[in-house]
C-alpha positions in Angstrom: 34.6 1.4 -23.6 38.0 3.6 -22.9 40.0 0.9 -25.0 39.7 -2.2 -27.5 40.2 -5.2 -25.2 43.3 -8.1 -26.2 41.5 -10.6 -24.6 37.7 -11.7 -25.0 37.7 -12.3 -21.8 38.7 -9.5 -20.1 35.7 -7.5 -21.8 33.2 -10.5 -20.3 34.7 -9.7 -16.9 34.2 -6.2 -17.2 30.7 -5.9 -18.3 29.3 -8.6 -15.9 28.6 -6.6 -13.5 25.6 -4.9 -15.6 24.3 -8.2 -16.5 23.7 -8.3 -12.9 20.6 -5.9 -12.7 18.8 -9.1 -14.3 19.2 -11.2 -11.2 19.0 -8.4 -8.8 15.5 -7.6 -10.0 14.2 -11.3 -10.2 14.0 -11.0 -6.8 12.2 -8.5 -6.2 9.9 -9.3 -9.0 9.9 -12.6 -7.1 9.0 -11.1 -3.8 6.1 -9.1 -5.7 4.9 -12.4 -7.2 1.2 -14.0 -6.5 2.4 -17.1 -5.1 4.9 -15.6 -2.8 2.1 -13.5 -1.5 -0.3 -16.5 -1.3 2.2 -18.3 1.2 2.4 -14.9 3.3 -1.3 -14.9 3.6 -2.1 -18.4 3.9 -4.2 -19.6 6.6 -4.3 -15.9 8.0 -8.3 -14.5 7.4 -8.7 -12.6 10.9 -7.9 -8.8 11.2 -4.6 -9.6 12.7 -3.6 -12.8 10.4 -4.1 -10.4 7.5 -1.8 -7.5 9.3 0.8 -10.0 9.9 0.9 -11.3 6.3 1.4 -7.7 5.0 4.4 -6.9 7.2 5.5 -10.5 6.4 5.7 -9.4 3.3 7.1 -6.2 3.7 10.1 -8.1 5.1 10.3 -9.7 2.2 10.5 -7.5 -0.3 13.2 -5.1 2.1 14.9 -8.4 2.2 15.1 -9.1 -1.7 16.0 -5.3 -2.2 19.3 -5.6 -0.1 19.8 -9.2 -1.4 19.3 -8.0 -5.1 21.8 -5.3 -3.9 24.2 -7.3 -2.7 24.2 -9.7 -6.2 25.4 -6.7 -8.3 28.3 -6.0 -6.1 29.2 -9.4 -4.8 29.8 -9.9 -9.0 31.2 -6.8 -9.0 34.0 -7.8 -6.4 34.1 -11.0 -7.8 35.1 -9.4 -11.6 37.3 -7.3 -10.1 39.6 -10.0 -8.2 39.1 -12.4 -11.5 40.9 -9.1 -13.5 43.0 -8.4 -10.8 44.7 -11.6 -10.7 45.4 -11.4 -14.9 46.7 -8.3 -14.3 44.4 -6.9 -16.7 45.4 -2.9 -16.7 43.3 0.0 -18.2 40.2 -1.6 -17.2 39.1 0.1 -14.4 37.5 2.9 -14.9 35.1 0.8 -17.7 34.5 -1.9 -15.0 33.0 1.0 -12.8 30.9 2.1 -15.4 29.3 -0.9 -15.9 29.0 -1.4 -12.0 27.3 2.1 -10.6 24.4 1.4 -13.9 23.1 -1.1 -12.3 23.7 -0.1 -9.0 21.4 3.3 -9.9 19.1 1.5 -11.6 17.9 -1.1 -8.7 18.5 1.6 -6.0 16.0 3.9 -8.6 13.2 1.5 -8.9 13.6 -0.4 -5.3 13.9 2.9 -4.0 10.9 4.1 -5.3 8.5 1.0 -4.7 9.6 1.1 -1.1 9.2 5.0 -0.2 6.0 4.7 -1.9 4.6 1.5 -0.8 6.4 -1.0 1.3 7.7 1.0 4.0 4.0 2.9 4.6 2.6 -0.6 4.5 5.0 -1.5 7.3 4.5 1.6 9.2 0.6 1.0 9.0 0.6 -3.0 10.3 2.9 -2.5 12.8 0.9 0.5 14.2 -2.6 -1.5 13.9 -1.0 -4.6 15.1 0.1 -2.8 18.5 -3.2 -1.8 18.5 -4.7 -5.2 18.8 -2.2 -6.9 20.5 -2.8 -3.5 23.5 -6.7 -3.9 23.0 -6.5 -0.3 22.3 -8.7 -0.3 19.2 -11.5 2.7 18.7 -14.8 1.8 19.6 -17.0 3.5 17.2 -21.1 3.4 16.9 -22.1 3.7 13.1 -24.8 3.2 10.3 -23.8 1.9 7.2 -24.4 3.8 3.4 -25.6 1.6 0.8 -22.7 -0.1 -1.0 -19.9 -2.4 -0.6 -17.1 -4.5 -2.5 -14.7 -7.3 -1.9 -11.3 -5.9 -1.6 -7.8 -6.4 0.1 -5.8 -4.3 2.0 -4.7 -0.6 0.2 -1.4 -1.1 -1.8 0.2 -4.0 -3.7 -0.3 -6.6 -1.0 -3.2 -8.5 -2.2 -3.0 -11.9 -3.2 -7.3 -12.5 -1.5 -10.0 -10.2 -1.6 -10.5 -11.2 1.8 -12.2 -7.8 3.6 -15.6 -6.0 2.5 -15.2 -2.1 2.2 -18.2 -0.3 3.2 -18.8 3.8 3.9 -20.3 3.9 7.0 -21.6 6.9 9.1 -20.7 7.3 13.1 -22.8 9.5 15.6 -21.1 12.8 14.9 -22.1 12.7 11.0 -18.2 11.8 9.9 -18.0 9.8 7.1 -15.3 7.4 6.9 -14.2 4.2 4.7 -13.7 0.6 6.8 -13.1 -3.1 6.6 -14.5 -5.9 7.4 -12.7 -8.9 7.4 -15.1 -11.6 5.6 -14.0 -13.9 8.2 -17.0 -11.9 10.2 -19.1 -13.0 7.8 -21.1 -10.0 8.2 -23.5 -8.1 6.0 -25.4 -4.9 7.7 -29.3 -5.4 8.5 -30.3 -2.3 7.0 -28.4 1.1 5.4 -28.7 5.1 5.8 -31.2 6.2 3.5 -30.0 9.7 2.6 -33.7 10.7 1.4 -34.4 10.9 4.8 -33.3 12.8 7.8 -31.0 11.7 10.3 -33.3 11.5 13.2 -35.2 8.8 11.0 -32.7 6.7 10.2 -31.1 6.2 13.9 -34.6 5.1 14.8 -35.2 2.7 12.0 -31.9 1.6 10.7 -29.6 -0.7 12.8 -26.5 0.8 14.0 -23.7 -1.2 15.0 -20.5 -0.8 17.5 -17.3 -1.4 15.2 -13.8 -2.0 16.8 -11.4 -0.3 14.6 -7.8 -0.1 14.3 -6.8 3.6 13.8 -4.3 3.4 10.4 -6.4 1.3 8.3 -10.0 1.5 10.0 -10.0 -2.6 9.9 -12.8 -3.7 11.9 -11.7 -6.4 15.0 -15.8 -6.9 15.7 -19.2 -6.1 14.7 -22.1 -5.7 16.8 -25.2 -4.5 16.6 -26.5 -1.8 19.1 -29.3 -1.6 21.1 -32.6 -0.6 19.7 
């Protein structure tokens, strides 16, 4: 601090405004919770029902980012008036201080979290949600490689393992992760047996027709091809 302070008081006003990263953060920490990302995904197990509970929550944590913003300078104002009217003097250039800390620190880590996940995540349902809502998605013909696990979608949204990724193998040898929404309730008759060639194994393992979205490879249907 620039100077001692005559009145308790005046120092509380002045330093509120860092107490205010506490707050600020509870709601993004909120946002991030299980529980909030239970109610996002609740009820929702088709491809589309899981797209629309990430960008749900997406919109929620861009939502607590701004709101947590606008706590540290709402008490920032707020301390500022309250000092104003004693006509406390000298206190300024402290009260900033303890104003633009917090201010860095939530823009720092908010900043971060969304650049790195939540806007991609947005980007990436919106995009594969077009997709389904056009009936655009890629039709692709593929065997599947041994292997699988429950999962949820890449990134911090997660609150269900509610897909099954699997490594498949299409007709022009590409190798590619996908999901499978366990809604489909699907488990593949028979995988690529890389002992043998490839001529082999598209005559006596099952291939099946996925319907793919193109950000996430989340598959709309399954169905088995034609011997």
């Amino acid at each position: 601090m620039s100077q001692p302070y005559s009145r308790r008081s005046d120092l509380f006003l002045v330093i509120s405004p860092f107490f205010s990263i506490f707050p600020a953060l509870l709601l993004v920490l909120g946002a991030l919770s299980e529980p909030v990302q239970r109610w996002c995904q609740a009820g929702k197990s088709t491809a589309y029902g899981i797209l629309g509970a990430a960008r749900t929550w997406c919109f929620l944590m861009l939502g607590a980012a701004a709101l947590g913003l606008a706590v540290i300078l709402l008490i920032t104002v707020l301390a500022a008036r309250a000092l104003k009217k004693r006509r406390a003097s000298g206190v300024w250039k402290d009260l900033a201080k303890m104003a633009v800390l917090p201010l860095a620190i939530h823009v720092g880590i908010c900043g971060l979290m969304l650049n790195s996940e939540v806007l991609p995540l947005l980007g990436k349902t919106g995009a594969d949600m077009k997709q389904i809502e056009s009936s655009q998605t890629a039709e692709r013909e593929v065997w599947f490689l041994p292997g699988s696990m429950s999962t949820h979608l890449p990134g911090y949204f997660g609150p269900e393992k509610n897909l099954t990724q699997y490594q498949v193998r299409d007709a022009g040898g590409e190798t590619l992760t996908v999901y499978v929404p366990a809604e489909l309730s699907f488990e593949p008759g028979g995988t690529w047996q890389s002992s043998q060639t490839p001529e082999w194994n598209r005559e006596n393992i099952p291939g099946y027709r996925l319907s793919l979205t193109d950000e996430f490879h989340l598959a709309v249907t399954v169905g088995e091809t034609a011997p």
